[in-house]
Residue frames as qw, qx, qy, qz and C-alpha x, y, z in Angstrom:
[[0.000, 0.885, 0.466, 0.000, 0.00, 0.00, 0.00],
 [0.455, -0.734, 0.169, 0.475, 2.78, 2.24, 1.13],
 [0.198, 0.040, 0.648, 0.734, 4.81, 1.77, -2.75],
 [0.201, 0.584, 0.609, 0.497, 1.55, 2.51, -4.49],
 [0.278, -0.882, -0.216, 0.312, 0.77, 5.67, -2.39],
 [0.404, -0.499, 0.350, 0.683, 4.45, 6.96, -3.40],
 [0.393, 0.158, 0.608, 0.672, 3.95, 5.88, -7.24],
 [0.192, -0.731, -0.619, 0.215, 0.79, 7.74, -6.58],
 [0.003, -0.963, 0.066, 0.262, 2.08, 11.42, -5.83],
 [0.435, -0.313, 0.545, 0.645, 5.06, 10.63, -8.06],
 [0.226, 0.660, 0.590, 0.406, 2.12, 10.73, -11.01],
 [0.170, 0.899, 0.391, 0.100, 0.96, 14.35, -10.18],
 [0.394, 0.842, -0.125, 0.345, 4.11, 15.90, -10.44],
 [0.594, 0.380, -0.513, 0.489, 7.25, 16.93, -8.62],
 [0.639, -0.654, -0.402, -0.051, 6.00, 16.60, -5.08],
 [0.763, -0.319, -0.261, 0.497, 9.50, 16.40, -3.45],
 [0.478, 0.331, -0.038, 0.812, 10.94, 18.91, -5.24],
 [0.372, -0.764, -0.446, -0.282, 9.15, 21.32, -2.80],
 [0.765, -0.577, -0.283, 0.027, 10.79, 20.57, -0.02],
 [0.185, 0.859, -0.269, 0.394, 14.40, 21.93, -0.27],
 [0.394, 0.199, -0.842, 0.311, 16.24, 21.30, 2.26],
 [0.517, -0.504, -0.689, -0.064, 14.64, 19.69, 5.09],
 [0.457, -0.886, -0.043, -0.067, 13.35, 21.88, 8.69],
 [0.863, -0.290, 0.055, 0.409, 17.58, 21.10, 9.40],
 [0.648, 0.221, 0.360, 0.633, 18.73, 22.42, 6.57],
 [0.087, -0.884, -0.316, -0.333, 16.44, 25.68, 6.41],
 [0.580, -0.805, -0.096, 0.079, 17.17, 26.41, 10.05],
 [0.715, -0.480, 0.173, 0.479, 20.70, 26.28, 9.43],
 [0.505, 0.387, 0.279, 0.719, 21.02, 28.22, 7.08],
 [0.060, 0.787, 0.228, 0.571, 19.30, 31.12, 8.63],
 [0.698, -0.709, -0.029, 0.093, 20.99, 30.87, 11.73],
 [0.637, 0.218, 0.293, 0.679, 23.99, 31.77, 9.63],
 [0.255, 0.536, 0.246, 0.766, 22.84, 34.26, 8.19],
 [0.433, -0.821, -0.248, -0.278, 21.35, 35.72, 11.18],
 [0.827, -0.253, -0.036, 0.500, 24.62, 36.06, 12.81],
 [0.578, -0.068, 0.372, 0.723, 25.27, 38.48, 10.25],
 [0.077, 0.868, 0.390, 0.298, 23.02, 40.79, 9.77],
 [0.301, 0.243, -0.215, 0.897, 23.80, 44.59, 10.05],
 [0.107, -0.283, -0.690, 0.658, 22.61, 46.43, 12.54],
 [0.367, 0.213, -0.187, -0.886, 20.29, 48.29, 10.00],
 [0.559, -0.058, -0.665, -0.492, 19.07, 45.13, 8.57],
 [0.231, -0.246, -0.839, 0.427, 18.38, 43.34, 12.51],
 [0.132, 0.387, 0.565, -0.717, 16.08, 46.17, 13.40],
 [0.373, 0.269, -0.297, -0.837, 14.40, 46.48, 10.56],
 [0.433, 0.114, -0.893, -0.044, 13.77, 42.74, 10.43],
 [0.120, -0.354, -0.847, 0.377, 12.57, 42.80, 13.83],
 [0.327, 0.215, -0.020, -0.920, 9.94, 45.73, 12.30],
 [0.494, 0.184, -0.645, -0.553, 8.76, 43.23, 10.22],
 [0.559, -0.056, -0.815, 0.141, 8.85, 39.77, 12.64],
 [0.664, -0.733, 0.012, -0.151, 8.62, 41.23, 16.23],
 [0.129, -0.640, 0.737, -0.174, 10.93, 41.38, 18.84],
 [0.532, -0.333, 0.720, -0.295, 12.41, 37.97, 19.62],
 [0.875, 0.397, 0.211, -0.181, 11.56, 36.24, 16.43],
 [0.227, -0.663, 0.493, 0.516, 14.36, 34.52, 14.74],
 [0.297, 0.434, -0.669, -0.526, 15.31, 33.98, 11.17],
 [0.058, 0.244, -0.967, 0.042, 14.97, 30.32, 12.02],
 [0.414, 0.301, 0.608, -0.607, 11.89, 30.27, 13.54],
 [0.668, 0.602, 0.116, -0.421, 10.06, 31.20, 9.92],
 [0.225, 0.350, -0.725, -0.549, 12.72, 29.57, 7.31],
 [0.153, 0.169, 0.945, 0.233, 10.30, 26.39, 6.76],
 [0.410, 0.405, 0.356, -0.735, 7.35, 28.80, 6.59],
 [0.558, 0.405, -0.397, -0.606, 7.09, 28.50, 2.82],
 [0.170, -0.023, -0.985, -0.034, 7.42, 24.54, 2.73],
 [0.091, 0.351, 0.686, -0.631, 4.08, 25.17, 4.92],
 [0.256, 0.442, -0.125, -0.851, 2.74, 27.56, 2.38],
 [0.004, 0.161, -0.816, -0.555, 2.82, 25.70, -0.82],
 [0.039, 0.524, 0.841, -0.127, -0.51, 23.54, 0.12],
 [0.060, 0.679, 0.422, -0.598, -2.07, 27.14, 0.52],
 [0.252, 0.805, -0.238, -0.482, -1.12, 29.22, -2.10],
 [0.821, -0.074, 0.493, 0.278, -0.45, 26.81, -4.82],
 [0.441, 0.855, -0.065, 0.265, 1.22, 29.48, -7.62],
 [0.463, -0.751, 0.426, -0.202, 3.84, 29.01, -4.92],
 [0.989, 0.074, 0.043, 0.120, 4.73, 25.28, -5.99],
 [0.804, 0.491, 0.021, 0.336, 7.54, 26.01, -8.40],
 [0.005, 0.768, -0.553, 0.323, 9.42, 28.91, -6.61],
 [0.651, -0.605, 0.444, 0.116, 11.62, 26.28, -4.69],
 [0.636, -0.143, 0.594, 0.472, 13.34, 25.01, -7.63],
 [0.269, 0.714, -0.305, -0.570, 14.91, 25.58, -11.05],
 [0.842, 0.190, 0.505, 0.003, 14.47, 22.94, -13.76],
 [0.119, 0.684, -0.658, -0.291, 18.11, 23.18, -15.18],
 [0.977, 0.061, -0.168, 0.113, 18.53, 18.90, -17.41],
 [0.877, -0.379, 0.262, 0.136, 21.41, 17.54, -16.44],
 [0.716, 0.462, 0.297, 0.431, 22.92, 17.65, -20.17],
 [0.226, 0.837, 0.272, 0.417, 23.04, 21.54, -19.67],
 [0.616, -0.160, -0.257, 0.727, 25.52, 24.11, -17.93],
 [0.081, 0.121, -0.040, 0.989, 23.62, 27.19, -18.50],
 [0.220, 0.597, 0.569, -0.521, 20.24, 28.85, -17.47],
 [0.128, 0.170, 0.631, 0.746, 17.74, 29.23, -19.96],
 [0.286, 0.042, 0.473, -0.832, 14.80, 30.92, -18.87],
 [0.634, 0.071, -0.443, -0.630, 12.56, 29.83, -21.41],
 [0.511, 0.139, -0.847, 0.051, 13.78, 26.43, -21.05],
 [0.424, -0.085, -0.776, 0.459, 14.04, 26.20, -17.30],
 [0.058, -0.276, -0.439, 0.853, 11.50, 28.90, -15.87],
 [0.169, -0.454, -0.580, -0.655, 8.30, 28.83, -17.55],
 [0.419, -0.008, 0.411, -0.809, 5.75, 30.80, -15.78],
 [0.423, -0.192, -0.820, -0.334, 2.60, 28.10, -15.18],
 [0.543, -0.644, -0.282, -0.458, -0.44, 27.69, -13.15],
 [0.770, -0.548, -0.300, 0.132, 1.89, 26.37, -10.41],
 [0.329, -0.883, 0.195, 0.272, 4.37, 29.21, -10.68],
 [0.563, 0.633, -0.519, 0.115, 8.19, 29.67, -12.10],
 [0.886, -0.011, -0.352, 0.302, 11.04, 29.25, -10.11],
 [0.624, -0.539, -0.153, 0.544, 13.19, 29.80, -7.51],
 [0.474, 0.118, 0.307, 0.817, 15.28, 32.44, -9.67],
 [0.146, -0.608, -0.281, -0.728, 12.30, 34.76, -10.81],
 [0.550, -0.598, -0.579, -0.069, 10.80, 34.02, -7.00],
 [0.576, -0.509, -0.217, 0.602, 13.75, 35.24, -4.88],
 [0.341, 0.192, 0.290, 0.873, 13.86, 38.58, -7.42],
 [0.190, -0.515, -0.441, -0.710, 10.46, 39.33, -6.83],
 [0.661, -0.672, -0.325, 0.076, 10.34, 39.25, -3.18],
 [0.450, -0.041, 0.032, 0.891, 13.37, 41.31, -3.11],
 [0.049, -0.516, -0.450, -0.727, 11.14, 43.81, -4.83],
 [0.626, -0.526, -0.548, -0.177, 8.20, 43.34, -2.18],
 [0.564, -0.641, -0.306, 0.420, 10.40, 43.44, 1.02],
 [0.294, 0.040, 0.028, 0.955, 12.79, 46.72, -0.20],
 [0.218, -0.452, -0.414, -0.760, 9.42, 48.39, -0.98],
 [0.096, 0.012, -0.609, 0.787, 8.00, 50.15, 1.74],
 [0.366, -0.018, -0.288, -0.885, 4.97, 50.90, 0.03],
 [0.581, -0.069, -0.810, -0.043, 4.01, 47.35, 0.15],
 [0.567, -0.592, 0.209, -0.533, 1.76, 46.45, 3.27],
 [0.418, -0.526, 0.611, -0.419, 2.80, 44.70, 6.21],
 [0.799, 0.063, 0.458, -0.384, 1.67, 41.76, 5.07],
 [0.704, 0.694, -0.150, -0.011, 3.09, 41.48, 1.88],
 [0.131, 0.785, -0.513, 0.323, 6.72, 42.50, 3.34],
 [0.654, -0.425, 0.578, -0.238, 6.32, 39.65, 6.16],
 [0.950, 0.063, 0.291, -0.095, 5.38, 37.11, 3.57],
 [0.300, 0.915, -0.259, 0.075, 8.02, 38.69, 1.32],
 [0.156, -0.803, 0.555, -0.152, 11.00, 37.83, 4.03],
 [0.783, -0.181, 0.470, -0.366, 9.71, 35.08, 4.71],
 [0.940, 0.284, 0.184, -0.045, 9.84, 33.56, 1.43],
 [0.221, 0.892, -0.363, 0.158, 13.12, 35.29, 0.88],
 [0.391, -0.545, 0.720, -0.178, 14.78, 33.09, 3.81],
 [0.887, 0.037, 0.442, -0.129, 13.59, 29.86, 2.40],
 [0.688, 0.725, 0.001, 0.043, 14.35, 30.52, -1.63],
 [0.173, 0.737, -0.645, 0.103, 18.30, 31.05, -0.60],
 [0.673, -0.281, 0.652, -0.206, 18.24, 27.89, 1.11],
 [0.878, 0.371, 0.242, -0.183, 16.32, 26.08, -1.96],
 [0.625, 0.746, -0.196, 0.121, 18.49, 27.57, -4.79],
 [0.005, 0.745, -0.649, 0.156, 21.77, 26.33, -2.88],
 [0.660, -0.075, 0.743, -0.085, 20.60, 22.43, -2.47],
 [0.080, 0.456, -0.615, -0.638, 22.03, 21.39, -5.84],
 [0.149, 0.215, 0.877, 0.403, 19.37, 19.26, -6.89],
 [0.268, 0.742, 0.545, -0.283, 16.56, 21.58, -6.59],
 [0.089, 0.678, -0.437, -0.584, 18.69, 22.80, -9.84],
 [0.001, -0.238, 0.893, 0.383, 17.80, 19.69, -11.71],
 [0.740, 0.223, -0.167, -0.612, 14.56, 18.95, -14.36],
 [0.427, 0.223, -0.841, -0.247, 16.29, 15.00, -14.49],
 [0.417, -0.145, -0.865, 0.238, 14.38, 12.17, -12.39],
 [0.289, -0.840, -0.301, -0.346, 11.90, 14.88, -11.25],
 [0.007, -0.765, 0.469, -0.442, 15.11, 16.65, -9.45],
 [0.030, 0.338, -0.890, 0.304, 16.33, 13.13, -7.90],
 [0.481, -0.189, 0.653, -0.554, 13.10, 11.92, -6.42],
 [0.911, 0.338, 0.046, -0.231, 12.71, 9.33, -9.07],
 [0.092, 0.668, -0.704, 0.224, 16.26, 8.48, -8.03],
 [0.829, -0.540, -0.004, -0.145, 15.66, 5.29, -5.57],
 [0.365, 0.534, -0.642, 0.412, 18.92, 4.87, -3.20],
 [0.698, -0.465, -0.519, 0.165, 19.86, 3.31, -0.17],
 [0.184, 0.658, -0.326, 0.653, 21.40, 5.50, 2.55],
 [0.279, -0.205, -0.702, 0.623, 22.01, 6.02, 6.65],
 [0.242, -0.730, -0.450, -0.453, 19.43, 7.34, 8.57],
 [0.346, -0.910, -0.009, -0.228, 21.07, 8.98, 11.48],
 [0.065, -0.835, 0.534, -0.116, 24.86, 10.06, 13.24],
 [0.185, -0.607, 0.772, 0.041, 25.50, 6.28, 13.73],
 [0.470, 0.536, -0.620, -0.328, 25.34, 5.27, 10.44],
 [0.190, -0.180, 0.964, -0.041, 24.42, 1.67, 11.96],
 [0.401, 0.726, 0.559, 0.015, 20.64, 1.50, 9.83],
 [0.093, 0.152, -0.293, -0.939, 19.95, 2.91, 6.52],
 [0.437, 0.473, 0.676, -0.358, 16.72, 2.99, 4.50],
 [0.462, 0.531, 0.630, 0.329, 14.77, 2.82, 1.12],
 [0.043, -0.758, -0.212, 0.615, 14.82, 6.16, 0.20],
 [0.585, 0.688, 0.268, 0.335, 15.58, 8.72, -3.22],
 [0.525, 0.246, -0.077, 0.811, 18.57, 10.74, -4.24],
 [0.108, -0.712, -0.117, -0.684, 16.55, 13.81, -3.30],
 [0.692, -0.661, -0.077, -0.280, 15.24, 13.32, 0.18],
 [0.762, -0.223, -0.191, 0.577, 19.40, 11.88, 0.83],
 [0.345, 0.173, 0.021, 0.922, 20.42, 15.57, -0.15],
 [0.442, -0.639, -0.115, -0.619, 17.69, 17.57, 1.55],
 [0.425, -0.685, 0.501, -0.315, 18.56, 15.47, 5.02],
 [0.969, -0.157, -0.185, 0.041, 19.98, 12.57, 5.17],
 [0.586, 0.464, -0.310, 0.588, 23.57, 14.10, 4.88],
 [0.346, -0.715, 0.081, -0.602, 22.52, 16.12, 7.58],
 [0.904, -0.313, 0.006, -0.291, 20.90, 13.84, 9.84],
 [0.873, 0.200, -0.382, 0.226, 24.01, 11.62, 9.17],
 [0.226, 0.701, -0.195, 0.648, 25.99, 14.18, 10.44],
 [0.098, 0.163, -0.679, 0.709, 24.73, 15.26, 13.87],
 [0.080, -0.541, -0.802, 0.240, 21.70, 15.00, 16.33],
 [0.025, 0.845, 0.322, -0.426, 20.49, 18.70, 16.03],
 [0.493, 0.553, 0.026, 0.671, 21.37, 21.27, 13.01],
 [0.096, -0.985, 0.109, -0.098, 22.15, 23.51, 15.94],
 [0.581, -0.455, 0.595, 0.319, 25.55, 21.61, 15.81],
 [0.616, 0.529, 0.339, 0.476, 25.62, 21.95, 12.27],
 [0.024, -0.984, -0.159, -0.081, 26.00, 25.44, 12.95],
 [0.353, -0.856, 0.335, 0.175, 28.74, 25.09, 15.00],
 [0.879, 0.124, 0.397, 0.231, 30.32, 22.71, 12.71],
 [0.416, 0.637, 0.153, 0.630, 30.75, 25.43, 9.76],
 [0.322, -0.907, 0.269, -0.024, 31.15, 28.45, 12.70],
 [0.481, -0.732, 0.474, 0.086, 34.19, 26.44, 13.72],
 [0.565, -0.143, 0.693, 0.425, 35.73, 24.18, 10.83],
 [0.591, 0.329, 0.575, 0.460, 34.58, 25.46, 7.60],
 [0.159, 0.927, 0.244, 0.238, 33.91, 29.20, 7.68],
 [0.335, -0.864, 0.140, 0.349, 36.95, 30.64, 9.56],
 [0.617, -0.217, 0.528, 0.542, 39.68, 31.46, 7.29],
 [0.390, 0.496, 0.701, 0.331, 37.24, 32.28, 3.91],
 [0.045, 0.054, -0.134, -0.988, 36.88, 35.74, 2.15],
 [0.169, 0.586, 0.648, -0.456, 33.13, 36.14, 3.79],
 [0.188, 0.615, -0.126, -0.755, 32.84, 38.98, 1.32],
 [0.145, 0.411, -0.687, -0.581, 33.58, 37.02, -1.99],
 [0.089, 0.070, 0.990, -0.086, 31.64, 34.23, -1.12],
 [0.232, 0.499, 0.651, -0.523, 28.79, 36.09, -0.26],
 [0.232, 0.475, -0.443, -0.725, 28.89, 37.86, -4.09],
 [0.109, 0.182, 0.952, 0.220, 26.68, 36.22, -6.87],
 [0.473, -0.042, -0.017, -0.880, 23.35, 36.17, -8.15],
 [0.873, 0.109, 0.404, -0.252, 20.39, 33.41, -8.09],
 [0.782, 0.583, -0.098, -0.199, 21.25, 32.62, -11.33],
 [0.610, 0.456, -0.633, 0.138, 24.96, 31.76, -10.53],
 [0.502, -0.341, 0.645, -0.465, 24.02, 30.53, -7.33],
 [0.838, 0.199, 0.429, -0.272, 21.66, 27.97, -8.71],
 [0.620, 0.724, -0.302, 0.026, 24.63, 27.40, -11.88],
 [0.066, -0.583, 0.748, -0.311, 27.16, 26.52, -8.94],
 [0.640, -0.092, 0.679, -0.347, 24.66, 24.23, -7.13],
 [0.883, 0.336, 0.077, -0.318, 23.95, 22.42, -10.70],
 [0.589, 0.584, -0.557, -0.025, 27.46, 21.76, -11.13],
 [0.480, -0.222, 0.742, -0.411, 27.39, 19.90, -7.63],
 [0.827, 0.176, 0.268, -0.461, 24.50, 17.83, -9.09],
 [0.720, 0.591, -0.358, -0.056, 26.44, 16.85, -12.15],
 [0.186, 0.637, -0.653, 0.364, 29.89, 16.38, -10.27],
 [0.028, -0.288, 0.838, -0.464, 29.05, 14.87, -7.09],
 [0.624, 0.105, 0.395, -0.666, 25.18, 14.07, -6.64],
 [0.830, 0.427, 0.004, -0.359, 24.44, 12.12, -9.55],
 [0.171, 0.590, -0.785, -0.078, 27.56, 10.17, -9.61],
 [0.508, 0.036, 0.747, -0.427, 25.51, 7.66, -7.46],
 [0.266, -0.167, -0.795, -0.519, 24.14, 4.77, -10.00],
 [0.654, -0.210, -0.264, -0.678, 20.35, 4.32, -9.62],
 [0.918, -0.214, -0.243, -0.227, 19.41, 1.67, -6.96],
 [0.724, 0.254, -0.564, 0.305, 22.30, 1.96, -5.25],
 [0.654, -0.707, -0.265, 0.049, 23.22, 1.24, -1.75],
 [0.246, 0.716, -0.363, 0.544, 25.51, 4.55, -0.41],
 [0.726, -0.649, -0.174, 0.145, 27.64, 4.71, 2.43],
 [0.544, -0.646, 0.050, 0.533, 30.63, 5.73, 3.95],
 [0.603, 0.078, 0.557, 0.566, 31.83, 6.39, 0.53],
 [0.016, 0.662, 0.540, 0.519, 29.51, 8.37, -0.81],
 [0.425, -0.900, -0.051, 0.081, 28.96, 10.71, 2.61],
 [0.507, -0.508, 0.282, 0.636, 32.58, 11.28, 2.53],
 [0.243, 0.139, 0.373, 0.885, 32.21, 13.02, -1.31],
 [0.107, -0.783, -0.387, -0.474, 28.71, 14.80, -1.08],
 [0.434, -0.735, -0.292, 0.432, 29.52, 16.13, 3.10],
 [0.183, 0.161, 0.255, 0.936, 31.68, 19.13, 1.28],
 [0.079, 0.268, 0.608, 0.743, 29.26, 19.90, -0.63],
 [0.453, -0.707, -0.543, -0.027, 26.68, 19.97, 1.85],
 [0.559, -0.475, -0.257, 0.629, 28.77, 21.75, 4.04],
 [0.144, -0.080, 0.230, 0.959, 30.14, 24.51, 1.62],
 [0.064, -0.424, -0.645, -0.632, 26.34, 24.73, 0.43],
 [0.293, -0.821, -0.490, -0.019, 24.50, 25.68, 3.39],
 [0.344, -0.518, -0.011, 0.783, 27.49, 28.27, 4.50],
 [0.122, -0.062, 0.261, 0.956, 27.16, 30.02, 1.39],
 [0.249, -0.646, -0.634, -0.345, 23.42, 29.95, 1.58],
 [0.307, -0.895, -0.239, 0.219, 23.58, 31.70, 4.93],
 [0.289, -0.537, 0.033, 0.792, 26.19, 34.15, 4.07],
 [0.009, -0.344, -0.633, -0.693, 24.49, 34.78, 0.53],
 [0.274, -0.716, -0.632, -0.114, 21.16, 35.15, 2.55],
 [0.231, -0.780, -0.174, 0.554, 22.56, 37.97, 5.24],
 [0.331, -0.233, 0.229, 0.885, 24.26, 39.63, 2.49],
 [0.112, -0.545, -0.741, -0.376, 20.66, 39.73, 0.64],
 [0.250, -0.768, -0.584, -0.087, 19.14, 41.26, 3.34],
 [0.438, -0.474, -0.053, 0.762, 21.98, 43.52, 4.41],
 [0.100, 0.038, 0.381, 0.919, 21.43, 45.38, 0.86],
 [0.207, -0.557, -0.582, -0.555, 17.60, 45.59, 1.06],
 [0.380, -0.862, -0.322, -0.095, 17.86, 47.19, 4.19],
 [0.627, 0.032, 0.016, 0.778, 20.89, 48.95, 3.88]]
C-alpha cells in the first residue's frame, strides 16, 4: 500500500521537489545568516517579525505555504537537465499555473520586502519567502529537471549520526537530510560545525557575491559532479557521505552568508 501511495504522488508531479532542504537544513542556514546581519538590517527585520523572532523560527514557513497558495509550488526550484551548464529561462523557468522558479521568485520578493509601500503583510510574507528561496536555490538538486530533481532516483542510505541503519529512500530526500541527519543529532551543531571548521579562514565577502542565477549554476554543477555520480538503486555509504559532506557543508554556508548579504542590501 505504502509503494503505491508513493507511485501515486510521483504521477501528479514533482511533489519532493518542494521541499528543499529539510526543517535542518532551512534552520541552518538562517541561523547563519542571522549572525550576520547589520545592525540596520536586525532592526528592521525585527519591524517586520517582532521582537524575539528569529530567522529560524520562519525559514520552513514557505514549505508550509505551498498547500495554501499553490502558484507558490515552483518557486523552490529551477528545472536546469542535467545535459546543460547554463540557465535558460525559457527552457528552465516557464511561468505556469503552479508558478516559475526559484530564480524569478527570490527577485520578486526582493522587490516586495525593499518596498516600503508594500503592506505589512506582503513585506512579512516577502522575508519570509526570501529566507527559504536562498536555502532552496543552494541544495544542488533543486537545480535539476532529471528524475523529477532526484526523487525518481531510488537509493539506499544512513538514517542517522550512527550510520548503523539505513533505508529505502531517493537521491533527493538523501540531499535535503539525510547528509545532515548523518551528520549530527540537532542542526544547531551543524552550525557550530561550519562556525568552527569550515567558515573561519574564507573571504566572507567574496563568497557572499553572486546572483540566483549563478548561485543555482554553482549548485547544478554539484549535481552533475558529485550528486548524480551515485548509480540508480544503489546502496551509499561511507563512501559516498565522505564526497557529497563538502558539498553539503560549503552549500548551506554560502546559503547563509548569501542570505545575510541579501538582506543587508535591502535594508541597507
Amino acid at each position: 500500500m505504502k509503494a503505491i501511495c508513493i507511485s501515486a504522488l510521483l504521477l501528479l508531479g514533482p511533489v519532493g521537489s518542494v521541499f528543499g532542504w529539510g526543517q535542518e537544513g532551512h534552520s541552518i542556514v538562517a541561523e547563519i545568516a542571522q549572525r550576520r546581519l547589520s545592525p540596520a538590517a536586525q532592526a528592521q527585520i525585527e519591524q517586520i517579525l517582532g521582537h524575539n523572532v528569529s530567522l529560524g523560527s520562519i525559514a520552513s514557513w514557505a514549505d508550509d505555504n505551498r498547500d495554501l497558495f499553490g502558484k507558490s509550488f515552483n518557486w523552490h526550484f529551477v528545472d536546469i537537465p542535467l545535459a546543460n551548464m547554463d540557465y535558460d529561462p525559457a527552457r528552465d523557468c516557464q511561468d505556469t499555473p503552479r508558478g516559475d522558479c526559484v530564480i524569478n521568485a527570490i527577485e520578486r520578493n526582493k522587490q516586495i520586502l525593499g518596498n516600503p509601500l508594500f503592506s505589512s503583510k506582503d513585506r512579512l510574507e516577502a522575508l519570509k519567502y526570501i529566507v527559504h528561496f536562498v536555502g532552496d536555490i543552494h541544495q544542488p538538486l533543486h537545480t535539476v529537471k532529471d528524475h523529477v530533481g532526484g526523487i525518481q532516483y531510488p537509493v539506499t542510505f544512513f538514517i542517522d549520526p550512527a550510520k548503523k541503519k539505513k533505508e529505502q529512500t531517493n537521491l533527493h530526500a538523501i540531499w535535503d537530510s539525510n547528509l545532515i541527519r548523518t551528520t549530527v543529532w540537532d542542526w544547531g551543531a551543524y552550525v557550530t560545525r561550519l562556525e568552527e571548521q569550515w567558515l573561519p579562514g574564507k573571504d566572507v565577502g567574496a563568497l557572499s557575491r553572486g546572483t540566483p542565477i549563478q548561485w543555482a549554476l554553482e549548485a547544478h554543477k554539484i549535481a552533475i559532479d558529485v550528486a548524480f555520480t551515485a548509480p540508480i538503486d544503489a546502496d551509499l555509504g561511507e563512501d559516498y557521505l565522505k564526497l557529497a559532506q563538502p558539498m553539503v557543508d560549503q552549500q548551506l554556508a554560502l546559503a547563509g552568508l548569501r542570505l545575510a548579504r541579501t538582506l543587508n542590501e535591502i535594508f541597507k
